[in-house]
C-alpha positions, -999 to +999 in steps of 0.1 A: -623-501-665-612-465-664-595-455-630-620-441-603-614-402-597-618-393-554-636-360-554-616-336-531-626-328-499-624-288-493-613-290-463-587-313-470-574-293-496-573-265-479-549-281-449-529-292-476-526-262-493-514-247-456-489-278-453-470-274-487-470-230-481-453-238-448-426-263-460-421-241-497-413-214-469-384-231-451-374-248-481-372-214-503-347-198-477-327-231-478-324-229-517-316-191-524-286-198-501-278-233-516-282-227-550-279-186-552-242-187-535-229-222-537-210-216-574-197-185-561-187-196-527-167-227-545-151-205-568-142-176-541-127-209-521-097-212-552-120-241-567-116-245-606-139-244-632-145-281-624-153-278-595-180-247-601-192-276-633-200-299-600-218-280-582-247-267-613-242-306-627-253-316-590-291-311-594-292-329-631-265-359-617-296-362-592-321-362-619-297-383-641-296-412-616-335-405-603-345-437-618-328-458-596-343-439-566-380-441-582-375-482-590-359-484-552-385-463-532-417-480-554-441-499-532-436-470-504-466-441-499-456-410-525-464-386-492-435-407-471-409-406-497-411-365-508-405-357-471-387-387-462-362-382-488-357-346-488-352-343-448-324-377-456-305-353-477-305-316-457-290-335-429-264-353-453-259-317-463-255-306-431-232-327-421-210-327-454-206-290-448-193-289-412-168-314-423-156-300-459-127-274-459-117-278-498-137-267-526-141-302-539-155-312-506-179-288-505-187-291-540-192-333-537-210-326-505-236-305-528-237-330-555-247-358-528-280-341-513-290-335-547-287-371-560-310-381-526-334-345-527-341-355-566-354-394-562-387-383-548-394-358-583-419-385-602-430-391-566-436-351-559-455-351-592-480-377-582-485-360-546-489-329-567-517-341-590-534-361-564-540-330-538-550-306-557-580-302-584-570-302-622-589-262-621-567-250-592-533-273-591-515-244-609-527-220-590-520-234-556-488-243-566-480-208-575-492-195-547-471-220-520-443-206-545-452-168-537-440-182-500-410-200-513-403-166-530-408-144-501-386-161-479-356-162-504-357-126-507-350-121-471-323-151-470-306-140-501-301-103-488-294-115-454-269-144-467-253-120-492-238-097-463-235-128-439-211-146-467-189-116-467-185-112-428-190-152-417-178-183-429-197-197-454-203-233-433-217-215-406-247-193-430-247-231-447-249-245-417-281-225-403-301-223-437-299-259-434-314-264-398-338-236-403-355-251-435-362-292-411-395-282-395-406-273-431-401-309-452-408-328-416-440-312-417-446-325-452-453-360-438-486-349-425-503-341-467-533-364-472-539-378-500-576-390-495-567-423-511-557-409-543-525-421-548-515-457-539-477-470-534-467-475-572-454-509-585-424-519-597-419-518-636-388-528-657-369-501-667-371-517-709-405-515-709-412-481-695-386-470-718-398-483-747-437-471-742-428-433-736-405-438-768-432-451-787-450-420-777-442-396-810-452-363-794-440-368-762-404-382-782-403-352-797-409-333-766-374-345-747-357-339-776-364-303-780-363-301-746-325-312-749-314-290-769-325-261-752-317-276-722-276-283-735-277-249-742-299-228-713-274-258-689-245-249-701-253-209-685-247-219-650-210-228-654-206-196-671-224-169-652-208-179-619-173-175-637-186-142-655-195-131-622-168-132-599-137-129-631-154-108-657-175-085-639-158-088-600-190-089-585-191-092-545-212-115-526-234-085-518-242-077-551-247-115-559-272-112-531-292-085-544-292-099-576-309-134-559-338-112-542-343-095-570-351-127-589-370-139-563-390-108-558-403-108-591-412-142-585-436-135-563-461-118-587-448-141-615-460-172-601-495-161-594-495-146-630-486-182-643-507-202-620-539-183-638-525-183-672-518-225-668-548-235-653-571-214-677-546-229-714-521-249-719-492-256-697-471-264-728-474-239-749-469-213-719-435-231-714-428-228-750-429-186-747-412-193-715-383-210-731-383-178-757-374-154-732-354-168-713-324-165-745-324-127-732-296-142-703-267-152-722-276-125-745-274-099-716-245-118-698-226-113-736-234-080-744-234-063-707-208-036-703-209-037-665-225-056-636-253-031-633-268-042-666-274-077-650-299-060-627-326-063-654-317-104-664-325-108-626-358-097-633-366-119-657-349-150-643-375-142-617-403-145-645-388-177-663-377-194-632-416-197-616-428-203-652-402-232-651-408-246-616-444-251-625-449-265-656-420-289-651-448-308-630-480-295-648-465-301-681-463-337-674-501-341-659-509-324-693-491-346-717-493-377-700-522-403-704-544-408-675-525-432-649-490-424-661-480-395-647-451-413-627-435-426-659-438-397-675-421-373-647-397-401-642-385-400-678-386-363-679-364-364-650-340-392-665-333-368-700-330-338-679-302-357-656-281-364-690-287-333-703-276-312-672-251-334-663-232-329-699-241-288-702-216-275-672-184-299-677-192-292-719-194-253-709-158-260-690-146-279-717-152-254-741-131-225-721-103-241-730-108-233-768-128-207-764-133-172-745-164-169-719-185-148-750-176-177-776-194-200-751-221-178-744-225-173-785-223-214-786-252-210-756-276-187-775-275-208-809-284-238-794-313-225-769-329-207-803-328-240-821-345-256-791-366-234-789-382-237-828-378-272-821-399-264-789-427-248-805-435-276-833-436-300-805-463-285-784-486-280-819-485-320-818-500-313-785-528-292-797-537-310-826-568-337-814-554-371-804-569-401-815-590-420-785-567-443-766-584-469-739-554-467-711-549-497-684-564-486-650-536-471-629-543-454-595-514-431-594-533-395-599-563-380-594 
C-alpha cells in the first residue's frame, strides 16, 4: 500500500517556516566567517598549501564519511539529529579554536565540526521535504536563505576589518557563540508525523539499489566530474588570492558580501523558477555558469576584476544550496529520499575530498593558471555530461510500485 501523505497544517508551517528563518540567520553569519575567511586566515598564519587543501576538503571529508553518521544516528527523530548534531559540532569548533595556535590545528579543528555538522545532511533533507508542501518547499527554502544571506553580508564586512585588527580566534570565537540560539532553536520544528525515525539498512544493499538506478548512476557521475573540477577551485583561489593578487582581508570581506548580497535576490529568483520546473535542469544551467570563475580567476589582470565572479558566485551558490536538497526529492522515488541524499552526500565526500589535495598536487608540476586550465576542461565536460543526464529525467519513466516508506511527505 502506497505511503499515506499528512496534509499540512498552515499554521504549522508557518511556525516552521519562522523556526528555520531564525536559525538560517545565526547560522549564515557563522558560515561567511567560517567558510569566507578560514583558507585565508590558514594561509596568512604560514600554513602550506596542505594545509589550505584541509580546510576546503573539510566539508566533503564530512560528506565523505556521512554514512557512517546516517547508519549511527538511524532509529533517532530527523528534527533531534539536524539540531542535535550541528549545535555538537559549533561547540567542538569553539573549543578547537581557543586552543589551536598552528595552522594545522586550526585547520584539523575545521575539518572536525564538519565531519559532525555533515552527518545530519540525508536527515536535513527529510526534515526538509516533510515541512514544507512540494508547491512551496523551494520557495520557503529560498526565502529562510534570503536571511542566511542577509546576515552574512553584515558578518563578512564586519569580520573582514575585525580579522585585520583582532585575532582571528577571538572573531572565530564570537561568530561561533552568536550563531547557538539559532540551531538550538531548531529542536522546536514539527513535523506533524511526517517523518518517522528511519531504520537501519545495510550499507550493500542501499548501494547496490541506487546503482541499479541508470539515471540516477549517471547523475553522480556527471556530477563528479564537474564536481573534481568546480572542487579543485577552492584550493586555488585562496592561494590566488593572498600570492597572485595580494588581496587584504578587507577586500576578501567585500568580496564575501558581495556574494552574499546578490544572494539575496537570487534565492527568491530560484525558489520560483524550482517550484514552478524542474529542479534538475535548473542546476544543469547552474552548473554552466558557474565555469565563468576559474575562467575569471585565469584571465583577471587585477583583483578588481574579481568584483564581478563575486556576483555570480552569489547566483550559483543559492542555485546550489537549494537544489542539492530539491534535486534529490525530484529524482528520488517516493519513500527514498534518505537514501538518495545519503548517497549524493557519500560521492560528493570522495569527490571533494580528492579535488583540493589533487589541485595541490598539481602545483608542484604546474603553475596556478595550468591548474585553473586543468579546472575549466573538466567542469565543461561535466557539464555536457550534466545535461544528457537530466534529459533521462525528463523523458517519462516507466510505472514502478515502491515499498511503503514513511520518510517524506
Amino acid at each position: 500500500m502506497p505511503p499515506v501523505i499528512v496534509p499540512h497544517t498552515p499554521e504549522v508551517v508557518r511556525r516552521n517556516f519562522r523556526i528555520d528563518l531564525f536559525s538560517a540567520i545565526c547560522s549564515g553569519l557563522y558560515v561567511a566567517v567560517v567558510v569566507g575567511f578560514m583558507p585565508v586566515i590558514v594561509r596568512r598564519m604560514g600554513g602550506t598549501p596542505t594545509d589550505v587543501a584541509l580546510v576546503v576538503a573539510g566539508p566533503f571529508i564530512g560528506h565523505l564519511l556521512s554514512p557512517i553518521g546516517i547508519y549511527l544516528l538511524s532509529g533517532l527523530p530527523p528534527v533531534r539529529v539536524v539540531a542535535g548534531v550541528i549545535t555538537t559540532a559549533r561547540v567542538v569548533f569553539l573549543m578547537g579554536v581557543l586552543v589551536a595556535t598552528t595552522p594545522l590545528m586550526l585547520a584539523m579543528t575545521t575539518v572536525t565540526f564538519w565531519i559532525i555538522g555533515v552527518s545530519n545532511v540525508a536527515a536535513y533533507t527529510t526534515v526538509m521535504a516533510a515541512i514544507y508542501p512540494d508547491s512551496e518547499r523551494a520557495q520557503a527554502m529560498g526565502k529562510v536563505r534570503v536571511g542566511a544571506s542577509v546576515s552574512a553580508v553584515a558578518a563578512a564586512a564586519v569580520a573582514g576589518v575585525l580579522f585585520d585588527t583582532t585575532s582571528a580566534t577571538i572573531v572565530f570565537a564570537a561568530a561561533t557563540l552568536l550563531s547557538l540560539p539559532g540551531i538550538v532553536a531548531f529542536f522546536w520544528i514539527r513535523d506533524e508525523g511526517r517523518v518517522e525515525p528511519p531504520s537501519r539498512r545495510p550499507f550493500t544493499r542501499v548501494a547496490l539499489e541506487i546503482w541499479n538506478d541508470r539515471r540516477y548512476r549517471r547523475l553522480l557521475e556527471a556530477n563528479t566530474v564537474y564536481g573534481l573540477g568546480n572542487l579543485m577551485n577552492g584550493t586555488i583561489i585562496a592561494l590566488m588570492l593572498v600570492d597572485h593578487f595580494g588581496a587584504p582581508n578587507s577586500f576578501v570581506g567585500i568580496m564575501t558580501a558581495l556574494t552574499a548580497a546578490t544572494s539575496v535576490l537570487a534565492y527568491i529568483v530560484w525558489g520560483r523558477l524550482i517550484d514552478r520546473g524542474s529542479s534538475l535542469r535548473l542546476s544543469a544551467h547552474n552548473a554552466a555558469l558557474l565555469v565563468a570563475l576559474p575562467l575569471t580567476y585565469l584571465l583577471a589582470p587585477d583583483l578588481w576584476w574579481l568584483l564581478p565572479v563575486a556576483v555570480v558566485q552569489g547566483v550559483v551558490n543559492s542555485g546550489f544550496e537549494i537544489t542539492f536538497h530539491t534535486n534529490i526529492v525530484q529524482a528520488a522515488p517516493r519513500g527514498r529520499v534518505l537514501d538518495y541524499a545519503t548517497a549524493q552526500s557519500f560521492i560528493l565526500g570522495i569527490r571533494g575530498t580528492v579535488a583540493p589535495f589533487l589541485a595541490s598536487a598539481l602545483l608542484v608540476v604546474l603553475a596556478p593558471r595550468g591548474v585553473l586550465m586543468v579546472i575549466v576542461t573538466l567542469m565543461l565536460l561535466g557539464v555536457v555530461m550534466y545535461y544528457r543526464a537530466v534529459r533521462a529525467f525528463e523523458a517519462p519513466r516507466p510505472l514502478v510500485v515502491e515499498p511503503a516508506a514513511p520518510l517524506e511527505a
